[in-house]
C-alpha positions as CSV (number, residue, x, y, z in Angstrom):
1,X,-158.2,-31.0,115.8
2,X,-154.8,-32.6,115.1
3,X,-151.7,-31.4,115.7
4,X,-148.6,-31.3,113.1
5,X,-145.8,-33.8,114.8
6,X,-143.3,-32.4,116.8
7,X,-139.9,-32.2,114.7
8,X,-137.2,-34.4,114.5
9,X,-133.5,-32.7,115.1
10,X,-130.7,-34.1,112.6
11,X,-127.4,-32.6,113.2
12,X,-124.7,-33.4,110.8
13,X,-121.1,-31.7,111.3
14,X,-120.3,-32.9,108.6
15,X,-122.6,-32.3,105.7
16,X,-120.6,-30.2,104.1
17,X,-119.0,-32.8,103.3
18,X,-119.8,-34.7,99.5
19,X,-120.4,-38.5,99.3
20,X,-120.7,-40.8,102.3
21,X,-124.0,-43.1,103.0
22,X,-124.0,-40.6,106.1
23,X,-125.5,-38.2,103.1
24,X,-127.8,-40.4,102.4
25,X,-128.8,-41.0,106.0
26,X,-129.6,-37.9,106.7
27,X,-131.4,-37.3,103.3
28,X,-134.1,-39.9,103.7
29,X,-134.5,-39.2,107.4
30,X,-135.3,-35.9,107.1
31,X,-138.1,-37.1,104.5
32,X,-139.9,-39.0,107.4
33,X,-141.8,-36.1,108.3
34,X,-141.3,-32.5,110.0
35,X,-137.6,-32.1,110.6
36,X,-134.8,-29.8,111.1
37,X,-131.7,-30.3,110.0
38,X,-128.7,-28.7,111.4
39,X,-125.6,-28.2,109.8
40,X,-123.3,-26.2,111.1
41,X,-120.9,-25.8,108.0
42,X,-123.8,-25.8,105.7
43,X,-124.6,-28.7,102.5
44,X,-122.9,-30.1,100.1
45,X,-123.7,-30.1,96.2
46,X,-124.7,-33.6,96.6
47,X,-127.8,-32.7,99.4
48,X,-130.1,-31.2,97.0
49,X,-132.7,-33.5,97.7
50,X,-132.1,-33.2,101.7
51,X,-133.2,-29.2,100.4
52,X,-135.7,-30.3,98.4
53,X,-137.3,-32.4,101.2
54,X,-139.2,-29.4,102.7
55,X,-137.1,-30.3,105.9
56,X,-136.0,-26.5,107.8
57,X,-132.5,-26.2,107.6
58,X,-130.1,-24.3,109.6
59,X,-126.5,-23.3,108.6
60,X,-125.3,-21.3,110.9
61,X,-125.7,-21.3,115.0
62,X,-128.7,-19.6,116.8
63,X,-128.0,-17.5,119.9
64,X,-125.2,-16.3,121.5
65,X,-123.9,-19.2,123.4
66,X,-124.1,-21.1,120.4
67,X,-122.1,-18.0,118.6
68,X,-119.1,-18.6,120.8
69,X,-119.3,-22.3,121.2
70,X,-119.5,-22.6,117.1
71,X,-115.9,-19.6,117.1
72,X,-114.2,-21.1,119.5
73,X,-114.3,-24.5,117.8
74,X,-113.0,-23.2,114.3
75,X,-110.5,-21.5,116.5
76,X,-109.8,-24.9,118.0
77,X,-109.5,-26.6,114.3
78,X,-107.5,-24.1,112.4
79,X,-104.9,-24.7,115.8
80,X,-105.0,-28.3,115.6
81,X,-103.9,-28.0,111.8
82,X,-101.1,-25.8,112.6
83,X,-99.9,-28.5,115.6
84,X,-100.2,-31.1,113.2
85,X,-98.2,-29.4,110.6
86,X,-95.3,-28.0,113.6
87,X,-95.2,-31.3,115.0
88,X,-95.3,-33.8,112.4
89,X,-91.7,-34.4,112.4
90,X,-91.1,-38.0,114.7
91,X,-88.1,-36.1,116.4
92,X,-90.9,-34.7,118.4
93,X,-92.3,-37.3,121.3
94,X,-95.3,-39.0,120.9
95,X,-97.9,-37.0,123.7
96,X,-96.6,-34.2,121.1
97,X,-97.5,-35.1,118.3
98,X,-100.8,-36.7,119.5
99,X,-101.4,-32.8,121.2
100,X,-102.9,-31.2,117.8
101,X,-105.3,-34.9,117.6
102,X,-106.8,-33.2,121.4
103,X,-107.2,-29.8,120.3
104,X,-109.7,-31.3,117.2
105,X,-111.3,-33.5,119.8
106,X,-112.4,-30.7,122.0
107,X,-113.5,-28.4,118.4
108,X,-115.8,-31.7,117.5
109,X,-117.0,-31.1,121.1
110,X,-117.6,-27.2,121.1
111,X,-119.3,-27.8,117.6
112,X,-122.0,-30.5,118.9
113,X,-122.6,-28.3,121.3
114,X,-123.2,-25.0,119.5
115,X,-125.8,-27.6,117.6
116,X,-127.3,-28.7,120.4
117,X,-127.9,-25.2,121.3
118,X,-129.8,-23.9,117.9
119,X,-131.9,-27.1,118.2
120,X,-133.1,-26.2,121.8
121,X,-133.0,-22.6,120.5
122,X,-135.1,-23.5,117.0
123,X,-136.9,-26.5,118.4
124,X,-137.4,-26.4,122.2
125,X,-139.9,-29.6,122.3
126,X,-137.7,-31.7,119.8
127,X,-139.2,-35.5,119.0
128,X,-135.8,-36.5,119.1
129,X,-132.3,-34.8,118.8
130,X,-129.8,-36.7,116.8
131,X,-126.6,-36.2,116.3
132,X,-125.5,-38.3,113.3
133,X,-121.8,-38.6,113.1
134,X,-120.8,-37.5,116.5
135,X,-117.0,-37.5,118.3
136,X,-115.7,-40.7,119.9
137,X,-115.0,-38.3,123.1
138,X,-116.3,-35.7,125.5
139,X,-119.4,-36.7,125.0
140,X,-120.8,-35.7,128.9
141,X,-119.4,-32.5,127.9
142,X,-121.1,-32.0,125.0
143,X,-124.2,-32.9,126.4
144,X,-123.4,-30.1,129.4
145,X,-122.3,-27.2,127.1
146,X,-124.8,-28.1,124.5
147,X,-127.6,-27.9,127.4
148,X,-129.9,-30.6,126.2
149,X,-130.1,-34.3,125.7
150,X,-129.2,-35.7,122.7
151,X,-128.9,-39.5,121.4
152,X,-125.2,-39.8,119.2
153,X,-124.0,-42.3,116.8
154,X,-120.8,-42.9,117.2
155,X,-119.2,-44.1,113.9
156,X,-116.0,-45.4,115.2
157,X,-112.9,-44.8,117.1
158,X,-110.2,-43.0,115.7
159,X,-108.7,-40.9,118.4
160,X,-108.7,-41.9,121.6
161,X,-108.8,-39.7,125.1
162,X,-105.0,-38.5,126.4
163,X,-104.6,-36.9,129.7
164,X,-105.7,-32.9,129.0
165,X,-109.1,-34.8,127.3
166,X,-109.1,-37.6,130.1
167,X,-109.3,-34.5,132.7
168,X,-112.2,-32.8,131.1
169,X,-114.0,-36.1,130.4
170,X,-113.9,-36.8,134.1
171,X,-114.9,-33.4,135.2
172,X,-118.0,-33.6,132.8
173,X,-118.8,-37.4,133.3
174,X,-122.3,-36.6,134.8
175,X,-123.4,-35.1,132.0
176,X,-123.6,-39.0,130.1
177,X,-126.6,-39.6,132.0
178,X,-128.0,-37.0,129.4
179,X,-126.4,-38.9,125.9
180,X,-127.5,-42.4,124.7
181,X,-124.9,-43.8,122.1
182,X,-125.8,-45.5,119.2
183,X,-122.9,-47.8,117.8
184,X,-124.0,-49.4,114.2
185,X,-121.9,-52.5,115.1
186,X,-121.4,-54.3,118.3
187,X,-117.3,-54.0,117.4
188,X,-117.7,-50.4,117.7
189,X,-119.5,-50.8,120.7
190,X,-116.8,-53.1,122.5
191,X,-114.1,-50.5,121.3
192,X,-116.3,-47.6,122.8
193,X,-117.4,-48.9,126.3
194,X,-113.9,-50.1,126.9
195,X,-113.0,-46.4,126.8
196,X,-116.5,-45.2,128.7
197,X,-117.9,-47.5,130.8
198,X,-120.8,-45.6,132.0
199,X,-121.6,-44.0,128.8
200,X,-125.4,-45.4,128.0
201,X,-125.6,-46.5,124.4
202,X,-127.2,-49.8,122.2
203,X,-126.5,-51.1,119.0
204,X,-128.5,-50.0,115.9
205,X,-127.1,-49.8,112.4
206,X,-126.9,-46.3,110.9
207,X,-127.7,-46.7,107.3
208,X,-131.5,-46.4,106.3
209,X,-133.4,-48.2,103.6
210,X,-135.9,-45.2,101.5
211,X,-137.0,-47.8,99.4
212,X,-135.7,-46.7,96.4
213,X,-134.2,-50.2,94.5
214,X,-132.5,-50.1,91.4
215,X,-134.9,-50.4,88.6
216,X,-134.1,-52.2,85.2
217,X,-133.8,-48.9,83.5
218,X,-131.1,-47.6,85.5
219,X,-129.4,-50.8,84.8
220,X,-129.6,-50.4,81.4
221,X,-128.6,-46.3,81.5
222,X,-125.7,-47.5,83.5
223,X,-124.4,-49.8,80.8
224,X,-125.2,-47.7,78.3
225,X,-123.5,-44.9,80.0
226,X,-120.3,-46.7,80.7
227,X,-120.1,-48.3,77.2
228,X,-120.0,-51.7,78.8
229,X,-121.5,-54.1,76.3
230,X,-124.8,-56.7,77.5
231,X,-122.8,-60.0,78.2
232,X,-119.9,-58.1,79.5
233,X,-119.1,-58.6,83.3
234,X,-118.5,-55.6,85.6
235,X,-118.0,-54.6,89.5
236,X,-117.9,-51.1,91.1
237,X,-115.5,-50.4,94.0
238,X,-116.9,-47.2,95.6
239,X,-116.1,-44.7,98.1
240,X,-112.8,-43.0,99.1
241,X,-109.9,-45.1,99.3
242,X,-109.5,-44.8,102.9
243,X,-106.9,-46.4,105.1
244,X,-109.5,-49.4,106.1
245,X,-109.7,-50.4,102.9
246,X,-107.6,-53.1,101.2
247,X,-107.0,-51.6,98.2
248,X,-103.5,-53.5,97.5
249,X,-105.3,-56.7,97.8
250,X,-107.6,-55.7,94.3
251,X,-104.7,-54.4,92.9
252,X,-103.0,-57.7,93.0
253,X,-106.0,-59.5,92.2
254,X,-106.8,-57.8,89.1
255,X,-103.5,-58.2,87.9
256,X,-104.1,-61.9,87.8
257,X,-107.3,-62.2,86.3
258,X,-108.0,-64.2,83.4
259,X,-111.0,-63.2,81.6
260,X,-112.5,-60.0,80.9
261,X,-113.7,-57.4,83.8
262,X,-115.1,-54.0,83.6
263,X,-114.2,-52.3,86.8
264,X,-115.9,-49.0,88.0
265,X,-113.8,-46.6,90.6
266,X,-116.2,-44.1,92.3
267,X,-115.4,-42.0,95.2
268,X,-112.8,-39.7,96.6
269,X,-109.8,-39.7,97.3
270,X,-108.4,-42.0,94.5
271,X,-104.9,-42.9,94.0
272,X,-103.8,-42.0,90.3
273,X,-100.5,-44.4,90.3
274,X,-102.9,-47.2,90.7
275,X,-105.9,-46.2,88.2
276,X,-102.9,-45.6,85.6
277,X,-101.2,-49.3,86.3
278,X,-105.1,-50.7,86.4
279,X,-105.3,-48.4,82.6
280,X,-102.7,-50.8,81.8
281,X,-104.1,-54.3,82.5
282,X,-104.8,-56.6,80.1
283,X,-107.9,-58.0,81.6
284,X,-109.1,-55.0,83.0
285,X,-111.3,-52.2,81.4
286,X,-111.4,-49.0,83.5
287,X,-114.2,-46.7,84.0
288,X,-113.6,-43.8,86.4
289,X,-116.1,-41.8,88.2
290,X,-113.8,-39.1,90.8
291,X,-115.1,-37.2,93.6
292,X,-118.4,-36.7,95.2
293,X,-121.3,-37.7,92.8
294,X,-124.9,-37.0,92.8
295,X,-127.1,-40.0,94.0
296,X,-128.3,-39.9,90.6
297,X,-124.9,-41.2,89.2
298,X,-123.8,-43.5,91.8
299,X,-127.0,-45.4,91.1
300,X,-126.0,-45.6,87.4
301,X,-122.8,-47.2,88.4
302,X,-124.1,-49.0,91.3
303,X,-126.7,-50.1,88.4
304,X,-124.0,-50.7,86.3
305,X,-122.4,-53.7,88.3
306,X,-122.8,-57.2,88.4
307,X,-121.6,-56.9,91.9
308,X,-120.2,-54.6,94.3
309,X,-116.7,-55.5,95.9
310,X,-115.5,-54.3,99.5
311,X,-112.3,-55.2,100.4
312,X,-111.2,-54.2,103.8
313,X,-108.1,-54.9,106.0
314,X,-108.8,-57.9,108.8
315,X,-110.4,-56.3,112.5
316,X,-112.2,-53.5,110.7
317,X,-115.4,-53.7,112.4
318,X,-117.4,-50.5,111.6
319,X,-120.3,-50.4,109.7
320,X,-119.9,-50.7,106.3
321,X,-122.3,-48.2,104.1
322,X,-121.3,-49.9,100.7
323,X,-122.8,-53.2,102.0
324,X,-126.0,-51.6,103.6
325,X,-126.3,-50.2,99.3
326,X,-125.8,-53.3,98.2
327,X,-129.0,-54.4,100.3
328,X,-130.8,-51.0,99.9
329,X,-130.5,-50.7,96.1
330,X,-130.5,-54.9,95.2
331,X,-127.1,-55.2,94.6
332,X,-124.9,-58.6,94.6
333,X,-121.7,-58.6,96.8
334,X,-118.5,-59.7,96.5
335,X,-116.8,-58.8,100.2
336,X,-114.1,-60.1,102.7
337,X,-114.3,-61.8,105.4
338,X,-113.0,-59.0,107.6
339,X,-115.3,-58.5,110.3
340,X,-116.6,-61.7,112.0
341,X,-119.7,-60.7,112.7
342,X,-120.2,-59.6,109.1
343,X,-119.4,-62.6,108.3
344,X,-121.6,-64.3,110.1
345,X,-124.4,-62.5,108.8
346,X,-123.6,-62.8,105.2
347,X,-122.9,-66.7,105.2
348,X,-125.4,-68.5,103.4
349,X,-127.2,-65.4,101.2
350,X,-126.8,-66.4,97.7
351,X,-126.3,-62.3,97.2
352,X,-123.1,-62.7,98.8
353,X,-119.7,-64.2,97.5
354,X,-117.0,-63.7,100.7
355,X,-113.2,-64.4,100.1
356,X,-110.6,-64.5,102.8
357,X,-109.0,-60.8,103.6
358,X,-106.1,-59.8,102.3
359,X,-106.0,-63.2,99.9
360,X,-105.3,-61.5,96.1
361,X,-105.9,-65.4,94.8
362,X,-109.1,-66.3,95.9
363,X,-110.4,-62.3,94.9
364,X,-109.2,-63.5,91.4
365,X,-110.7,-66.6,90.9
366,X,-114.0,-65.3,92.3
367,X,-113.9,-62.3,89.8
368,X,-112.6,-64.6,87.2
369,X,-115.9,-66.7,88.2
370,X,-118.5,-63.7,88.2
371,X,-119.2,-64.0,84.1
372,X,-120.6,-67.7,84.9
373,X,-121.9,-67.4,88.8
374,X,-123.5,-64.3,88.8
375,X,-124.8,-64.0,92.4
376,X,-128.3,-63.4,93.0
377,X,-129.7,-59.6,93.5
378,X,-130.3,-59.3,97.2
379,X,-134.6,-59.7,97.5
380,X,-136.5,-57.8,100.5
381,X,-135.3,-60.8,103.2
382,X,-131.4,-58.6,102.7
383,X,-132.7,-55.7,104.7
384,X,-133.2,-57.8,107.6
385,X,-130.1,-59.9,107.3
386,X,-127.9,-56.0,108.1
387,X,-131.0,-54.9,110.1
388,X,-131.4,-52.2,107.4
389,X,-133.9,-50.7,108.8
390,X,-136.7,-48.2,106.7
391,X,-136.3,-44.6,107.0
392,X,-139.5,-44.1,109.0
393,X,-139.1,-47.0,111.2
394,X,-135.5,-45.6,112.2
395,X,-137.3,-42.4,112.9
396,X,-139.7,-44.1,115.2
397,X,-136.8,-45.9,117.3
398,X,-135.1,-42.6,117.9
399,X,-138.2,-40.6,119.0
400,X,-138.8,-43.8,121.0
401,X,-135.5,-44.2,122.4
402,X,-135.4,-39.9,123.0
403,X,-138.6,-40.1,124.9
404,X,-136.6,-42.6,127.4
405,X,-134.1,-40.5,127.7
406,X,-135.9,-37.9,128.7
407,X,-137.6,-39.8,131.5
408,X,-134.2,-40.8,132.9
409,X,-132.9,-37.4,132.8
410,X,-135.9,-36.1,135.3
411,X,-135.4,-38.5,137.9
């Protein structure tokens, strides 16, 4: 007689929230098998497959404690908002200003923790419990108040600990025996374990491969869809335009090209003053897609491209979802060299096409060189160049890597 698996526990905090490869993420590991997928703010537009996947799904907390934990955490975030507003001004002093950046560390801590508690609530004998974009802080507390293991992947680090946070760290530090951190690169690793020392965690990249490569038709409905003609060349620059990102550095290399480039702008948020002075190029033919899309469409403009272009400011070394589609979906690159290790990875693929960070020149020429030296489309071998790893074999190395925890935990 067999026995249906025992689930899997995605929590995303954020899934509310459209676009992101995080989205995707979650989507294609909650098709792995029997799962349940918490999100405490509910879905986004953009997750109707994740509903679709027959995956349980909870939007709001289970329990009491869970209740309180979840109220006093949107308490927490609508106070941080109004610090950050009564304090922007610099004629306050920095610890100050920093106060309100705290107060939203503890809410992301109160809100893994009401998760953690509707998981043990919905799904007392979990495979693994996941949380999938997880605070850079307090996370022995939210292991304590959430009242069950957990493994966390820790995206990057944004805000670091001041003293109040520091305090409650240190009273809740035992409870990291109970938390293994994932960090997709080993630059967010260094930059975490600096901070937390004794905090267990290993590197594993984030982004999943569902095995879902562009096919020739949606290369064709992407052209056909963006009016870009057959022997035309274009690139797509997609996702937010988000601090990390060099964006000033296409600007001023599309400004110098000398042939012909369609280039596709996906994502959210965009800066208008630049898509208007882009409009204005001679060399440049726009196509805008703003705001959260559907998968469906960012494959058309993902199908669209000749290649893919990520531009990023020097040191940024988190992990790049635009590069893991490029792999996923067979999609040349065109990328700076900002992250060494990256780098590293990357030299050699004839998929790839690097140019020095922050250099406007050589991103023109190499555009200006796309119509003639199309890059290969990344084959199978690119997956295991970003140790892109399939959906159901991430799923195995969490439940594998769960069941450790556990074992540590009893003794």
């Amino acid at each position: 007689m067999s026995t249906a698996p025992e689930p899997l526990v995605l929590i995303e905090p954020y899934a509310h929230r459209g676009g992101g490869h995080h989205q995707h993420t979650l989507t294609a590991l909650a098709a792995t098998g029997a799962s349940l997928v918490v999100a405490p703010a509910g879905l986004s537009e953009g997750l109707g497959p994740l509903a679709r996947s027959g995956a349980r799904i909870a939007t709001g907390p289970d329990g009491a404690a869970a209740w309180f934990l979840l109220a006093a955490a949107r308490g927490a975030e609508r106070a941080s908002a109004a610090g950050r507003r009564a304090f922007a001004s610099r004629h306050w002093p920095r610890a100050v200003r920093r106060l309100p950046h705290q107060v939203t560390l503890l809410a992301r801590c109160w809100t893994e923790a009401a998760c953690l508690r509707t998981a043990r609530r919905l799904v007392p004998q979990a495979s693994a419990v996941v949380i999938l974009s997880a605070s850079e802080a307090l996370h022995g507390l939210a292991a304590l108040l959430g009242g069950t293991p957990h493994l966390r992947f820790v995206h990057e680090l944004v805000t670091t600990e001041d003293r109040p946070a520091r305090w409650l760290g240190r009273l809740a530090r035992w409870g990291e025996k109970r938390v293994v951190a994932l960090y997709p690169t080993t630059a967010v690793r260094d930059q975490i374990t600096t901070a937390f020392p004794h905090l267990p965690g290993e590197v594993r990249s984030f982004a999943v491969d569902d095995g879902r490569r562009l096919t020739e038709a949606e290369r064709d409905g992407g052209r056909t869809a963006f009016a870009i003609p057959d022997d035309a060349t274009a690139v797509c620059v997609v996702g937010g335009w988000w601090p990390y990102k060099d964006i000033a550095v296409i600007d001023a290399a599309l400004a110098r090209l000398t042939t012909l480039l369609h280039v596709l702008v996906c994502g959210t948020p965009l800066d208008d003053a630049v898509l208007a002075r882009w409009h204005q190029l001679p060399h440049v033919r726009l196509h805008t897609v703003p705001g959260p899309v559907a998968d469906e469409i960012l494959r058309l403009v993902y199908g669209a491209a000749d290649a893919a272009l990520v531009a990023r400011h020097p040191g940024v070394g988190k992990e790049s979802g635009l590069v893991m589609d490029a792999a996923r979906l067979g999609v040349p690159l065109l990328v700076s060299d900002h992250d060494p290790d990256l780098t590293a990875r990357l030299a050699g693929q004839p998929w790839v096409r690097s140019f020095p960070a922050g250099d406007a020149g050589t991103l023109a020429e190499a555009l200006d060189k796309l119509s003639a030296e199309v890059p290969a489309r990344p084959g199978p071998s690119a997956r295991a160049v970003l140790d892109l790893s399939p959906a159901a074999e991430q799923a195995a190395f969490l439940t594998t890597t769960y069941t450790r925890l556990l074992k540590e935990c009893r003794r």
